[in-house]
PyMOL Python script that loads the backbone (N, CA, C, O; Angstrom):
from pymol import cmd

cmd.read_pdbstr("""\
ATOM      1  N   UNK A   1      79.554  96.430  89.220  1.00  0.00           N
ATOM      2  CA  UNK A   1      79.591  97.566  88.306  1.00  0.00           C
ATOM      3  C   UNK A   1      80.298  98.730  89.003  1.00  0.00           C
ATOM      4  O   UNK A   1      79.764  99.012  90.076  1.00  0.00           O
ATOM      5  N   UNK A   2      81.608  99.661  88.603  1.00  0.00           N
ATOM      6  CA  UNK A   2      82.124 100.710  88.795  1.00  0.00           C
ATOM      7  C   UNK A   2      80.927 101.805  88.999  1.00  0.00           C
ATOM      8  O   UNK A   2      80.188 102.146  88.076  1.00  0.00           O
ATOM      9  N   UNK A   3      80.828 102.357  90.455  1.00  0.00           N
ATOM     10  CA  UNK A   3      80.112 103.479  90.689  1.00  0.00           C
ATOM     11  C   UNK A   3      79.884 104.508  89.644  1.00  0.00           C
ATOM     12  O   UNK A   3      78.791 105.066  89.742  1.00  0.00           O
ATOM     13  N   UNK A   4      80.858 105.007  88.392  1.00  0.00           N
ATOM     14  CA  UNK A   4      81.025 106.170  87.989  1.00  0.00           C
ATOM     15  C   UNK A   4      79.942 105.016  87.031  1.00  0.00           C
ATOM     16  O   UNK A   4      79.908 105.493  85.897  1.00  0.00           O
ATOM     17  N   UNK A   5      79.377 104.169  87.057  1.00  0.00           N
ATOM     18  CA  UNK A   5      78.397 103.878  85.599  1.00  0.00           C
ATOM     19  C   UNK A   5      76.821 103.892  86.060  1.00  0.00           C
ATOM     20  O   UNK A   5      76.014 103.077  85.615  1.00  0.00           O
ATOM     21  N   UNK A   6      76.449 105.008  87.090  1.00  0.00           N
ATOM     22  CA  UNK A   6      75.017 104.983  87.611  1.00  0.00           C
ATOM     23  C   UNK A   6      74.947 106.573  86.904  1.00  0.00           C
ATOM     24  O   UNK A   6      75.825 107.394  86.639  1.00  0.00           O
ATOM     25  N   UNK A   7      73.569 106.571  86.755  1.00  0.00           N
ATOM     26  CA  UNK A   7      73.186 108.253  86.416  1.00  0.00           C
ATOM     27  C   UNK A   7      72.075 109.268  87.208  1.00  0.00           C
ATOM     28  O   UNK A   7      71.703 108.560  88.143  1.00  0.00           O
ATOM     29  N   UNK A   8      71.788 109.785  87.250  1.00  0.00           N
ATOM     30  CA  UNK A   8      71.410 110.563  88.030  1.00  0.00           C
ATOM     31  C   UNK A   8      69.944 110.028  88.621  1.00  0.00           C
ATOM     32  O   UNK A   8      69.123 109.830  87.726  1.00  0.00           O
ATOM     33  N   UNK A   9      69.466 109.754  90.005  1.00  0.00           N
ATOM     34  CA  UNK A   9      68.568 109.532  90.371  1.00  0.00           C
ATOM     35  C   UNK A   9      68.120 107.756  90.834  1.00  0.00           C
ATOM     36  O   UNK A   9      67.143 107.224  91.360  1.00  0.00           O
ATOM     37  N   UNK A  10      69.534 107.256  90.257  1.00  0.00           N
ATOM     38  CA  UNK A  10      69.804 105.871  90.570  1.00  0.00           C
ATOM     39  C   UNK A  10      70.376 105.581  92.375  1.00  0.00           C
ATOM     40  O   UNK A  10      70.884 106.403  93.138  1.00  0.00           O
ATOM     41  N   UNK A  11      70.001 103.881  92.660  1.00  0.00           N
ATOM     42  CA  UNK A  11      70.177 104.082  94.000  1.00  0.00           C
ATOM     43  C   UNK A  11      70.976 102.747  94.219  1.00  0.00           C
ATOM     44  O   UNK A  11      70.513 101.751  93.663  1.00  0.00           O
ATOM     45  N   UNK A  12      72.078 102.615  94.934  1.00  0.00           N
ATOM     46  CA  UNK A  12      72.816 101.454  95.005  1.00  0.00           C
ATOM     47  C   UNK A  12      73.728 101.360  95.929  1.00  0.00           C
ATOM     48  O   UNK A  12      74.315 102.358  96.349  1.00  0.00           O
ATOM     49  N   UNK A  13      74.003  99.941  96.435  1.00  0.00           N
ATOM     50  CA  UNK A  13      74.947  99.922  97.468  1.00  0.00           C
ATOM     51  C   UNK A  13      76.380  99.368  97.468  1.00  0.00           C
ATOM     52  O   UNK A  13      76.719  98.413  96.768  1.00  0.00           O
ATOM     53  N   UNK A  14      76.967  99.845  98.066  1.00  0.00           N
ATOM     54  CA  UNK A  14      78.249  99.797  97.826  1.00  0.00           C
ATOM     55  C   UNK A  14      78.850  98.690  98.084  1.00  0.00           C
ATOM     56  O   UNK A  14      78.909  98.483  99.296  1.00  0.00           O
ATOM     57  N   UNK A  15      79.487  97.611  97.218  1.00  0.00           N
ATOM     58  CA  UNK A  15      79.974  96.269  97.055  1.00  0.00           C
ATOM     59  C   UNK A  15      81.263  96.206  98.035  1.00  0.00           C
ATOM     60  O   UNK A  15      81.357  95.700  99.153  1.00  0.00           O
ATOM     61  N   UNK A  16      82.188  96.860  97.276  1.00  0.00           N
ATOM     62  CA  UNK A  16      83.293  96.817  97.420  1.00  0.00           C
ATOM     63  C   UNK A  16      84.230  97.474  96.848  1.00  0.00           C
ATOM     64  O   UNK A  16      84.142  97.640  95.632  1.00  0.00           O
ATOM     65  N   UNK A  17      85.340  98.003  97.557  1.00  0.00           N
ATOM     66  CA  UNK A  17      86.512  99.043  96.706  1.00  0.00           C
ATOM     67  C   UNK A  17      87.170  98.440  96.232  1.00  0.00           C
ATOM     68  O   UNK A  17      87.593  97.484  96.883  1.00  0.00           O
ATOM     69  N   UNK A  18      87.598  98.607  94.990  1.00  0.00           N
ATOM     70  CA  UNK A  18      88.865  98.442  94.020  1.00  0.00           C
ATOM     71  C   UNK A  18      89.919  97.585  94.458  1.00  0.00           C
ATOM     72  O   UNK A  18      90.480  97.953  95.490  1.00  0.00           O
ATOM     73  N   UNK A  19      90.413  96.297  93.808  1.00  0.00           N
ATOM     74  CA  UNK A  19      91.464  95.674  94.199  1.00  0.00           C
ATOM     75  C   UNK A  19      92.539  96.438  94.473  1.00  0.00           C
ATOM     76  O   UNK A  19      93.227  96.440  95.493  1.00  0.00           O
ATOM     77  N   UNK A  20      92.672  97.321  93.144  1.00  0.00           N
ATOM     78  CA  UNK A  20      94.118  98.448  92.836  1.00  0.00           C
ATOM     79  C   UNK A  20      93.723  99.495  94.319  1.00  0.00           C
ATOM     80  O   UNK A  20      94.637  99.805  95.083  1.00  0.00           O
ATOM     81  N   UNK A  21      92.527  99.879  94.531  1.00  0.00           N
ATOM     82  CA  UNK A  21      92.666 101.035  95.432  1.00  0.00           C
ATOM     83  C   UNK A  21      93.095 100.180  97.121  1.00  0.00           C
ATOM     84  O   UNK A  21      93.904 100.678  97.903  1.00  0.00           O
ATOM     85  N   UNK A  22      92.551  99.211  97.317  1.00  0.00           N
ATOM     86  CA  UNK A  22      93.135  98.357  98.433  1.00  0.00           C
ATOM     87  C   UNK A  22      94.707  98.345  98.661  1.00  0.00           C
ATOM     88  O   UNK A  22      95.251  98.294  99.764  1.00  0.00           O
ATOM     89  N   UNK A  23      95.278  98.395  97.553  1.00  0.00           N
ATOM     90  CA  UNK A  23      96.638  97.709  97.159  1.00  0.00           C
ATOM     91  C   UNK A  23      97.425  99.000  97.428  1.00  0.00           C
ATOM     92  O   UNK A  23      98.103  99.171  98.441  1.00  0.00           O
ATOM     93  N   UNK A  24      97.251 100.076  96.237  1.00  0.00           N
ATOM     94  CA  UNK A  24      97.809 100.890  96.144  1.00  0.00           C
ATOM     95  C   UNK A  24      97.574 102.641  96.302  1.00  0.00           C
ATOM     96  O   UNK A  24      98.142 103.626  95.832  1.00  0.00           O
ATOM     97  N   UNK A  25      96.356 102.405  97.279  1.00  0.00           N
ATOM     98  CA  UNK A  25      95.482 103.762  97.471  1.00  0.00           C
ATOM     99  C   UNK A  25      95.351 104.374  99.284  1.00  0.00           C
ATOM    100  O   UNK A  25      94.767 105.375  99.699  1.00  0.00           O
ATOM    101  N   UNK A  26      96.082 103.400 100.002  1.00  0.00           N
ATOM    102  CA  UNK A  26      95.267 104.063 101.218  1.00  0.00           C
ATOM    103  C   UNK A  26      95.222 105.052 101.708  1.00  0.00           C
ATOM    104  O   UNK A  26      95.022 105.000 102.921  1.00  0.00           O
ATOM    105  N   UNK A  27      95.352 106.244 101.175  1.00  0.00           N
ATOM    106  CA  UNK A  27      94.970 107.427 101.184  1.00  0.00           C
ATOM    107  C   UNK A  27      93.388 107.869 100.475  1.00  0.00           C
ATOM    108  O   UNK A  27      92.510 108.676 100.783  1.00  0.00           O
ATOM    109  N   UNK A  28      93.515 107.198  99.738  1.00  0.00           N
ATOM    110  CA  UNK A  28      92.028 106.479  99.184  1.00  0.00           C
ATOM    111  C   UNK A  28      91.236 105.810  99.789  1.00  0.00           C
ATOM    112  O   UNK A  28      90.048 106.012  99.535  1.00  0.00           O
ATOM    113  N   UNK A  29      91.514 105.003 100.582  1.00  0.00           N
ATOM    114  CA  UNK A  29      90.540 103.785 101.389  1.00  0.00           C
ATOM    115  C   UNK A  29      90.139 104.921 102.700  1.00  0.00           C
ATOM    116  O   UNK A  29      89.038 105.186 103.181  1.00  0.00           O
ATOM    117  N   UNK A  30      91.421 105.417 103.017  1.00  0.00           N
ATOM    118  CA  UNK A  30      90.936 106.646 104.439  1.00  0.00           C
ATOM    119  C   UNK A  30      89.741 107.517 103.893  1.00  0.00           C
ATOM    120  O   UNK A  30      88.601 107.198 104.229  1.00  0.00           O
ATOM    121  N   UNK A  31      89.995 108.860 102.871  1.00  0.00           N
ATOM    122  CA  UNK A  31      89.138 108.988 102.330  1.00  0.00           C
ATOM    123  C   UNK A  31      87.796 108.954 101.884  1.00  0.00           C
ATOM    124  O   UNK A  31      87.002 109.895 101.850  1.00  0.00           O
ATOM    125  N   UNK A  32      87.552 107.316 101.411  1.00  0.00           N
ATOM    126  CA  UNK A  32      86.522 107.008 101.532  1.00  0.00           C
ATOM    127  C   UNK A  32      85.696 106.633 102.678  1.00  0.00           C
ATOM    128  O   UNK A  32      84.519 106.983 102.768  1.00  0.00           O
ATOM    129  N   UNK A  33      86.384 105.825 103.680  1.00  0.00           N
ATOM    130  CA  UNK A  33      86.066 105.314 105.135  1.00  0.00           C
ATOM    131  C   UNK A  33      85.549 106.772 106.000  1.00  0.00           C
ATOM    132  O   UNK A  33      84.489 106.598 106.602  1.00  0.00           O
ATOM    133  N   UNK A  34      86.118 108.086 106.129  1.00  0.00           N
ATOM    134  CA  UNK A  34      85.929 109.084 106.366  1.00  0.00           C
ATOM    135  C   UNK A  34      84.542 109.837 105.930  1.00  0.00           C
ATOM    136  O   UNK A  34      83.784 110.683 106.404  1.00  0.00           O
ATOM    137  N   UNK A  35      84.632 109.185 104.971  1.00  0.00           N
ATOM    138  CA  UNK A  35      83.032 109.469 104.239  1.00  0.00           C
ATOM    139  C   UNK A  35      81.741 108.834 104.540  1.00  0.00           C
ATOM    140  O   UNK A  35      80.541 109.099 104.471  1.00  0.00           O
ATOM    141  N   UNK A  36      82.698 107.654 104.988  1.00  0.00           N
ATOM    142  CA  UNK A  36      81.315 106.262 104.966  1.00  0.00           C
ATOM    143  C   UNK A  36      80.751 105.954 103.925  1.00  0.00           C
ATOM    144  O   UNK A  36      79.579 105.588 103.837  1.00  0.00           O
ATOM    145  N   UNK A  37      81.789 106.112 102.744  1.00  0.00           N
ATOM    146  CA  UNK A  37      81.272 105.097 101.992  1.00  0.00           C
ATOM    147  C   UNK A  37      82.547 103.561 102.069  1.00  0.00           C
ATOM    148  O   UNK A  37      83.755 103.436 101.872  1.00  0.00           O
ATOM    149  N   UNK A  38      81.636 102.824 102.385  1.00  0.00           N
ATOM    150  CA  UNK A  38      82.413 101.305 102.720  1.00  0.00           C
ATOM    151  C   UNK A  38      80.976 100.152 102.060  1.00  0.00           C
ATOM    152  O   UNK A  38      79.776 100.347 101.868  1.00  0.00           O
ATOM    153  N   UNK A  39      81.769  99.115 101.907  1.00  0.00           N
ATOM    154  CA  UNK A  39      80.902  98.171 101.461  1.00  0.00           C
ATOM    155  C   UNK A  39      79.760  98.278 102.972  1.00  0.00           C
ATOM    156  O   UNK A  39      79.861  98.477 104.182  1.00  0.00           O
ATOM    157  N   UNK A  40      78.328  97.903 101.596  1.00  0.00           N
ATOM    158  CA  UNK A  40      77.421  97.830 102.724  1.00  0.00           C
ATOM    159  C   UNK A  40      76.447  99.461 102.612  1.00  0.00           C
ATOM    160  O   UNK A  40      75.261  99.748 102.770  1.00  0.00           O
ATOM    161  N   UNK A  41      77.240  99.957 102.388  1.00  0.00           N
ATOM    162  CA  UNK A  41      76.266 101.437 102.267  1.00  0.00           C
ATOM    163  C   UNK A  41      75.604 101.869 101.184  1.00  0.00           C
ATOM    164  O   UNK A  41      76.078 102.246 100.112  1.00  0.00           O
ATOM    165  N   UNK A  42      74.405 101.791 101.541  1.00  0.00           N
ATOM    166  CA  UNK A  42      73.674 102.697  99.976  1.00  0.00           C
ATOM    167  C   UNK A  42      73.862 104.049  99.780  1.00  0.00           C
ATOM    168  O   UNK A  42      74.261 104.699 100.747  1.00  0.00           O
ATOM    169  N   UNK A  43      73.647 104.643  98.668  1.00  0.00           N
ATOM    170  CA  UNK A  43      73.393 105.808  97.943  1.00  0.00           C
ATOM    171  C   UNK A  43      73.191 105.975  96.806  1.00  0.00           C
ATOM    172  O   UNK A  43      73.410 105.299  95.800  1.00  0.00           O
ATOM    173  N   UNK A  44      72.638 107.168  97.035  1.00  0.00           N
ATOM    174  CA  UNK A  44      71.468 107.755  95.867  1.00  0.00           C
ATOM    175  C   UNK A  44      72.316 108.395  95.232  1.00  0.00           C
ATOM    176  O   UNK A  44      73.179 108.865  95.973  1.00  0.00           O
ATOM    177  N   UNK A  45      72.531 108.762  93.488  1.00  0.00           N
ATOM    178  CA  UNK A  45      73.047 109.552  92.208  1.00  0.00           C
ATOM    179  C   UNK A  45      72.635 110.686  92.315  1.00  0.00           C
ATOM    180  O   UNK A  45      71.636 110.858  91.617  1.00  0.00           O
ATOM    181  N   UNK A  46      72.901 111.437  92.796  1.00  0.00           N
ATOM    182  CA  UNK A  46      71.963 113.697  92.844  1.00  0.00           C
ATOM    183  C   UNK A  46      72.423 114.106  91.446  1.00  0.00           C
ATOM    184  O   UNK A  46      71.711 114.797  90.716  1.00  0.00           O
ATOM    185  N   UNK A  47      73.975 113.536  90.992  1.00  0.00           N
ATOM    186  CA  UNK A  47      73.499 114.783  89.804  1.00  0.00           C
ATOM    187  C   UNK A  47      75.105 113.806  89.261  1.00  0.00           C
ATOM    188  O   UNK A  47      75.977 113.300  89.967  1.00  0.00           O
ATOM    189  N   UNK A  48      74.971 113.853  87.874  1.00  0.00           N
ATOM    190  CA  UNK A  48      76.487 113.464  86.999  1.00  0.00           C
ATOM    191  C   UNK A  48      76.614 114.449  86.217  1.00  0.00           C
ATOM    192  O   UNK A  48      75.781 115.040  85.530  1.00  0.00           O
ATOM    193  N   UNK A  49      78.171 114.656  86.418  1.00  0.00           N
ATOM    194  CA  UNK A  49      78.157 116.058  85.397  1.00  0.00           C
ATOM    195  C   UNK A  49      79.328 115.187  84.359  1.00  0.00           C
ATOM    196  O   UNK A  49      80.206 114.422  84.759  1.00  0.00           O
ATOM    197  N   UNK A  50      79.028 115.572  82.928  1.00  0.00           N
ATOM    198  CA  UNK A  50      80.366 114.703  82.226  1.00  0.00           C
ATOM    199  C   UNK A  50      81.238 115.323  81.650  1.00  0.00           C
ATOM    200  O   UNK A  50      82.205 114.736  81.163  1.00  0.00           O
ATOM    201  N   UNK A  51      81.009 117.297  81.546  1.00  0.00           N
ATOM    202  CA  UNK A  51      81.685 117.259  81.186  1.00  0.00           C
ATOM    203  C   UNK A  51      83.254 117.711  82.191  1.00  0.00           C
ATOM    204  O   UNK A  51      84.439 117.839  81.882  1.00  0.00           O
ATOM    205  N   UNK A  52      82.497 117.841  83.447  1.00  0.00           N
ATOM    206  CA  UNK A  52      83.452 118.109  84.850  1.00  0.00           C
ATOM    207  C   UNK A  52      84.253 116.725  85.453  1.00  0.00           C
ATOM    208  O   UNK A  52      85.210 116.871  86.213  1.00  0.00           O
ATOM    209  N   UNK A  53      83.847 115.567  85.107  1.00  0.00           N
ATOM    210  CA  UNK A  53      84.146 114.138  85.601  1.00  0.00           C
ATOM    211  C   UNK A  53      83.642 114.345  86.863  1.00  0.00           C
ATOM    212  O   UNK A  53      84.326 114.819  87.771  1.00  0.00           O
ATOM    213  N   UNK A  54      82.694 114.079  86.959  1.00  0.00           N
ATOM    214  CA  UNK A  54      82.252 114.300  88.776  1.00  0.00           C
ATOM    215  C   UNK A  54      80.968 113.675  89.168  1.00  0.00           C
ATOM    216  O   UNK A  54      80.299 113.922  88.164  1.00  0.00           O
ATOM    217  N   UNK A  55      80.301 113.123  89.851  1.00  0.00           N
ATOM    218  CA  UNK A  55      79.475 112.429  90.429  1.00  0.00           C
ATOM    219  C   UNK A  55      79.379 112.458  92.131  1.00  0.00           C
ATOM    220  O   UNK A  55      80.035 111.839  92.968  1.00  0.00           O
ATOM    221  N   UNK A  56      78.004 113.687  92.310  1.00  0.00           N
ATOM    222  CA  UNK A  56      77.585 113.948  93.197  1.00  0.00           C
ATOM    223  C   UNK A  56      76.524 112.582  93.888  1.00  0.00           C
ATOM    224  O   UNK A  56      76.041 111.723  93.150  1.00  0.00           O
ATOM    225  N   UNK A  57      76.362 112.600  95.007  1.00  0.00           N
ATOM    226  CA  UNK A  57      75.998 111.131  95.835  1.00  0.00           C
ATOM    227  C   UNK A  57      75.551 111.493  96.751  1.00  0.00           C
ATOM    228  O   UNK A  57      76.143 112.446  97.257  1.00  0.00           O
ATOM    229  N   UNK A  58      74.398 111.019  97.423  1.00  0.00           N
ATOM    230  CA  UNK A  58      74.057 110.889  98.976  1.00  0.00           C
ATOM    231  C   UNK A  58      74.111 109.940  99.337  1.00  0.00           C
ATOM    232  O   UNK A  58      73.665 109.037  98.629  1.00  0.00           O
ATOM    233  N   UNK A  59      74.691 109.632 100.646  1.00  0.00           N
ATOM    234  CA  UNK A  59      74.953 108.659 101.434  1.00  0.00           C
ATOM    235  C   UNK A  59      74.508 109.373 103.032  1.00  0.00           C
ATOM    236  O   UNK A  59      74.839 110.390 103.642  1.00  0.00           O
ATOM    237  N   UNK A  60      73.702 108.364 103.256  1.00  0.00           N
ATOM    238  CA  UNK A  60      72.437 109.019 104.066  1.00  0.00           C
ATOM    239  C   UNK A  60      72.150 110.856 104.266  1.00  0.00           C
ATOM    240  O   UNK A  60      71.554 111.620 103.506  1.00  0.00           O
ATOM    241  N   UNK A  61      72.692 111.077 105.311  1.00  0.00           N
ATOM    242  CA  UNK A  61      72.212 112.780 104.865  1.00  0.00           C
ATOM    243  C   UNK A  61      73.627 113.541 104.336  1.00  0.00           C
ATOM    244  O   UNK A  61      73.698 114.666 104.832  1.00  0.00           O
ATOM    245  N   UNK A  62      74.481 113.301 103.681  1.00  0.00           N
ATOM    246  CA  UNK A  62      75.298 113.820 103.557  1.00  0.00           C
ATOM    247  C   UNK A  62      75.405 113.817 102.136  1.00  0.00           C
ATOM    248  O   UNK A  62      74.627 112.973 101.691  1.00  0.00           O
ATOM    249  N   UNK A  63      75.909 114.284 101.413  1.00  0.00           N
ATOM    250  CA  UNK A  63      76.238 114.741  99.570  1.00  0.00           C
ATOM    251  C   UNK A  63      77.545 114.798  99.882  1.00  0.00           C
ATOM    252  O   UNK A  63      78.061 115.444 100.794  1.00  0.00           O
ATOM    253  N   UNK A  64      78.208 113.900  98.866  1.00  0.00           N
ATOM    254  CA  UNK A  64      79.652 114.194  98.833  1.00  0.00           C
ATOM    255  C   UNK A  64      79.681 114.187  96.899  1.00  0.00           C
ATOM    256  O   UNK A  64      78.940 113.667  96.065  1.00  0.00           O
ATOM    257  N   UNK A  65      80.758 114.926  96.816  1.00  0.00           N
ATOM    258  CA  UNK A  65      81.492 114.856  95.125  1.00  0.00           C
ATOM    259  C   UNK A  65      82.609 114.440  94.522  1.00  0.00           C
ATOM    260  O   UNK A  65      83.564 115.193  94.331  1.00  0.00           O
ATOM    261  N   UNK A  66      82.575 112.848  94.068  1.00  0.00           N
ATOM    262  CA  UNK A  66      83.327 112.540  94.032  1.00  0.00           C
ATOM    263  C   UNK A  66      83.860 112.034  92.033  1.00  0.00           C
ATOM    264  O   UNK A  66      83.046 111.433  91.332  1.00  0.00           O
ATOM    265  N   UNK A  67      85.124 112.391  91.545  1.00  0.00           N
ATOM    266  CA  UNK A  67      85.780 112.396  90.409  1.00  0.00           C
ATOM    267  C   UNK A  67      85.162 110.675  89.564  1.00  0.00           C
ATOM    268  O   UNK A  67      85.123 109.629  90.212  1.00  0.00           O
ATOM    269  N   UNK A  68      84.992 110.713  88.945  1.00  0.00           N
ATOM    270  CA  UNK A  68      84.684 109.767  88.143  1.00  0.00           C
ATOM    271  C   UNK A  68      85.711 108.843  88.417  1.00  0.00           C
ATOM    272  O   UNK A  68      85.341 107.709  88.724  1.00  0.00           O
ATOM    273  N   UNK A  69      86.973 109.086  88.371  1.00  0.00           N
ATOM    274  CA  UNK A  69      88.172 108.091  88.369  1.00  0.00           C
ATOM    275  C   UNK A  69      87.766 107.511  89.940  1.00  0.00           C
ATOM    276  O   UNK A  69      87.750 106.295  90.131  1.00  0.00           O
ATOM    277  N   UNK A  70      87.409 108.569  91.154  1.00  0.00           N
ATOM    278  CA  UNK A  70      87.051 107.387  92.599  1.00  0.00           C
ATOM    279  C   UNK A  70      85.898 107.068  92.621  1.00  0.00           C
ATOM    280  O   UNK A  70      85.646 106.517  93.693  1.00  0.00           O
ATOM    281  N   UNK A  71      85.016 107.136  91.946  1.00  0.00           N
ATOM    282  CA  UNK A  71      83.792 106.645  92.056  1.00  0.00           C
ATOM    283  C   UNK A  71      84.185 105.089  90.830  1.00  0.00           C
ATOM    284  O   UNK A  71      83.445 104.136  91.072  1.00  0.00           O
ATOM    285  N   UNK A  72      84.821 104.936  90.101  1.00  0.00           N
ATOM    286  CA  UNK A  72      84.813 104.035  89.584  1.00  0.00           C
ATOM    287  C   UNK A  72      85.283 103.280  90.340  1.00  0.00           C
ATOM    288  O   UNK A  72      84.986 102.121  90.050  1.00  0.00           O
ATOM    289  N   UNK A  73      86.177 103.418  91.597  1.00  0.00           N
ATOM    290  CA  UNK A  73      87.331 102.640  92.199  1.00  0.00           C
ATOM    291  C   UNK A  73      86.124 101.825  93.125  1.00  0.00           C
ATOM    292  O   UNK A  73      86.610 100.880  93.746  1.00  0.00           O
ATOM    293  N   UNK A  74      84.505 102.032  93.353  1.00  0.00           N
ATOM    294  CA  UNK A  74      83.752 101.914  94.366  1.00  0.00           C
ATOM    295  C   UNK A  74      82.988 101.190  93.491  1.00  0.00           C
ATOM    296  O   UNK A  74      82.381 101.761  92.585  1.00  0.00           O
ATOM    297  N   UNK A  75      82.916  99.382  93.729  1.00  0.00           N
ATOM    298  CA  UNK A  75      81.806  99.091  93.174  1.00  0.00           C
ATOM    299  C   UNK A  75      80.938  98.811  93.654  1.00  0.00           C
ATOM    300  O   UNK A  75      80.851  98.835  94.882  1.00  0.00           O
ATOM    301  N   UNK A  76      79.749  98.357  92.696  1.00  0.00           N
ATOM    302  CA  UNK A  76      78.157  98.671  93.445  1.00  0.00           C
ATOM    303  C   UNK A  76      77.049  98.558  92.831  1.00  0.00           C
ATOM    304  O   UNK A  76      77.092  98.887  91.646  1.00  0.00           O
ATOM    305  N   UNK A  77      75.636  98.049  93.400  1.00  0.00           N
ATOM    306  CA  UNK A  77      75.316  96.796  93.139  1.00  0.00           C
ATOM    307  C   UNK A  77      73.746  97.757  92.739  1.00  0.00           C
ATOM    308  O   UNK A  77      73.900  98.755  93.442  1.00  0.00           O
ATOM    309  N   UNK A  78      72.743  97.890  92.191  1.00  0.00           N
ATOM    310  CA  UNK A  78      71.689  98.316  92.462  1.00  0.00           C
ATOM    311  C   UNK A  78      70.881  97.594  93.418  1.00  0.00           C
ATOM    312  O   UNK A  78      70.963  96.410  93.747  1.00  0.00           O
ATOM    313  N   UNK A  79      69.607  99.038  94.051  1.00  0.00           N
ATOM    314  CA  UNK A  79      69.095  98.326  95.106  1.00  0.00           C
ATOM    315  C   UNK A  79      67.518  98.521  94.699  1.00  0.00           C
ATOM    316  O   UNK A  79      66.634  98.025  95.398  1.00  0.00           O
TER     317      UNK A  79
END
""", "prot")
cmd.dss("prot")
cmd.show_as("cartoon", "prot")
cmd.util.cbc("prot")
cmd.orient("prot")
């Protein structure tokens, strides 16, 4: 399931990135790797906003905010 389809207070770990973002993103894959989000990592939903496209996340102590379009690119599994 595309990250951007969890809602607020949901908890899940991260599968795997996007064929397309592998392919044609690594400015994207850095990005995310920089973040630590990589397959293998959980996090928690803090807050979806819809009408901003945005999806706030913790991944262990850190909150990052990330656009609906890269959170979809991150799939992920509930835990």
């Amino acid at each position: 399931m595309p990250g951007s389809g969890f809602g607020r207070g949901d908890r899940a770990a991260i599968s795997r990135v996007s064929e397309v973002a592998e392919r044609e993103a690594p400015l994207l894959l850095a990005y995310l790797d920089g973040r630590g989000l990589t397959p293998g990592r959980a996090v928690d939903v803090v807050e979806v906003d819809d009408i901003g496209r945005t999806i706030r996340i913790r991944a262990g102590k850190r909150e990052i905010t990330l656009s609906h379009d890269t959170a979809a690119k991150l799939w992920v599994m509930p835990v």
